[in-house]
C-alpha positions as CSV (number, residue, x, y, z in Angstrom):
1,X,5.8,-6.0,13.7
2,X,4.9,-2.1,13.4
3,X,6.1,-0.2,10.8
4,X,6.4,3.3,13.0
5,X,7.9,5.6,10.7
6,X,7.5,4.3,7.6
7,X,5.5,7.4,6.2
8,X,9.2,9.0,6.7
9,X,11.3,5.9,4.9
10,X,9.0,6.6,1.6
11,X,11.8,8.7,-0.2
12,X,13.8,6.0,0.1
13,X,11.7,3.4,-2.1
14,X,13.1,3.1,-5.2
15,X,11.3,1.1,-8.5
16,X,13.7,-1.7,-8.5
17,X,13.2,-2.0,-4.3
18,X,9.6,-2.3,-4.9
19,X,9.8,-4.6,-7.8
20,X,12.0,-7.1,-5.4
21,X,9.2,-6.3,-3.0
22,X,6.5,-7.3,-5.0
23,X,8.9,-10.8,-6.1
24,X,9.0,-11.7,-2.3
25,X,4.7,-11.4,-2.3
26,X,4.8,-13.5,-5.2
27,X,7.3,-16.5,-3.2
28,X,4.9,-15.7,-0.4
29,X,1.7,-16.4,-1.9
30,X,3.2,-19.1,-4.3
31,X,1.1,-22.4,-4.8
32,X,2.5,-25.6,-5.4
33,X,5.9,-27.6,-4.5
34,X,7.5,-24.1,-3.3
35,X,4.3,-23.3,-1.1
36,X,5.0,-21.9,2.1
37,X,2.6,-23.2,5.4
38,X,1.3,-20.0,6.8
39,X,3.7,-19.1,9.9
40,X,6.4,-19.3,7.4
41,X,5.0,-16.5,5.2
42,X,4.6,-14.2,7.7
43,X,8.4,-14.6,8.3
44,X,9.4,-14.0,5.4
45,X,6.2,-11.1,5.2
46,X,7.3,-9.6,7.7
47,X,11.0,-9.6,6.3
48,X,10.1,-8.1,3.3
49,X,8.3,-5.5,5.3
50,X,10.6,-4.5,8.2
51,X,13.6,-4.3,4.9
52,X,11.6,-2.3,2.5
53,X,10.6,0.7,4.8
54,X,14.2,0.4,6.7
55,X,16.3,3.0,5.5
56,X,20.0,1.4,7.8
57,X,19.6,-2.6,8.5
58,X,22.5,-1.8,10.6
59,X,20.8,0.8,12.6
60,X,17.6,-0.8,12.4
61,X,17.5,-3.9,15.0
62,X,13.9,-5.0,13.5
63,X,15.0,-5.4,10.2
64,X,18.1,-7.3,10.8
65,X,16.4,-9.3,13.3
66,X,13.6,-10.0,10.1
67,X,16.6,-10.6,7.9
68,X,18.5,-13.3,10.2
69,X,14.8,-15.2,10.7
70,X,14.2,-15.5,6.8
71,X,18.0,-16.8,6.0
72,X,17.1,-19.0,9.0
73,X,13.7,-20.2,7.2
74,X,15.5,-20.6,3.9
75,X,17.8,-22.6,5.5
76,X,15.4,-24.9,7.0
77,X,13.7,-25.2,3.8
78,X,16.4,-26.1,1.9
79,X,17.4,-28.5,4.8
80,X,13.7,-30.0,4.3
81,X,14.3,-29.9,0.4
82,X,10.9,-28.0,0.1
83,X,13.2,-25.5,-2.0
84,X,16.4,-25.7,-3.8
85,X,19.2,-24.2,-3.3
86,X,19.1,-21.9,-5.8
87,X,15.6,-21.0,-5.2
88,X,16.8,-20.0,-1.8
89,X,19.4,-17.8,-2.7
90,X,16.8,-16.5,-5.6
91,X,14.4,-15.8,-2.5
92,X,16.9,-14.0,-0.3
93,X,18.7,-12.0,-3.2
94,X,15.1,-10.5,-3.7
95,X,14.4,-10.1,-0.1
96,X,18.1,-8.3,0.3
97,X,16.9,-5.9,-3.0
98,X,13.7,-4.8,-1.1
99,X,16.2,-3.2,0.9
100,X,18.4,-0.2,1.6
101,X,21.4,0.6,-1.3
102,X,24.2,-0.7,1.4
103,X,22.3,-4.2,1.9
104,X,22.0,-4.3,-1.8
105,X,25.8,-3.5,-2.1
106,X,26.5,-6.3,0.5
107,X,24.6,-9.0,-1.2
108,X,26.6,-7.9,-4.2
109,X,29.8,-9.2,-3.0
């Protein structure tokens, strides 16, 4: 993944995107029951990356490629019963809040 442009997507970072951001590193680095093996955080790394400096998921096919893989991984996890169901939909509200207002407004709904 390459963030190419991301010095211009800046002014677009708000405090509560960065917060959600930073609650994403947190699921990502988590020990314990919840842990995720190591290909598995760089999905949902690179997720959290590829939303936060996108500025239109819709217009952005890295991003919403990024965003299908993690609700795929969540999916699978749950599927596994490594997580909840909850903590799933916990993990991808956050993910979908490191992201531009219109994805914010969609996981709203």
């Amino acid at each position: 993944m390459t963030l190419a442009g991301a010095t211009a997507t800046v002014d677009f970072v708000t405090p509560e995107r960065a917060e959600a951001y930073g609650r994403i590193m947190r699921v990502v680095s988590a020990d314990g029951p919840e842990r995720l093996e190591p290909d598995e955080q760089a999905v949902l790394r690179e997720a959290a990356d590829a939303i936060f400096f996108s500025e239109d998921i819709a217009g952005d096919p890295e991003a919403s490629q990024a965003l299908a893989s993690a609700n795929d991984l969540a999916g699978n996890l749950v599927g596994a019963e490594r997580w909840t169901p909850d903590h799933a939909e916990q993990v991808l509200r956050d993910l979908e809040a490191c992201g531009p207002a219109q994805l914010v407004r969609l996981a709203e709904r």
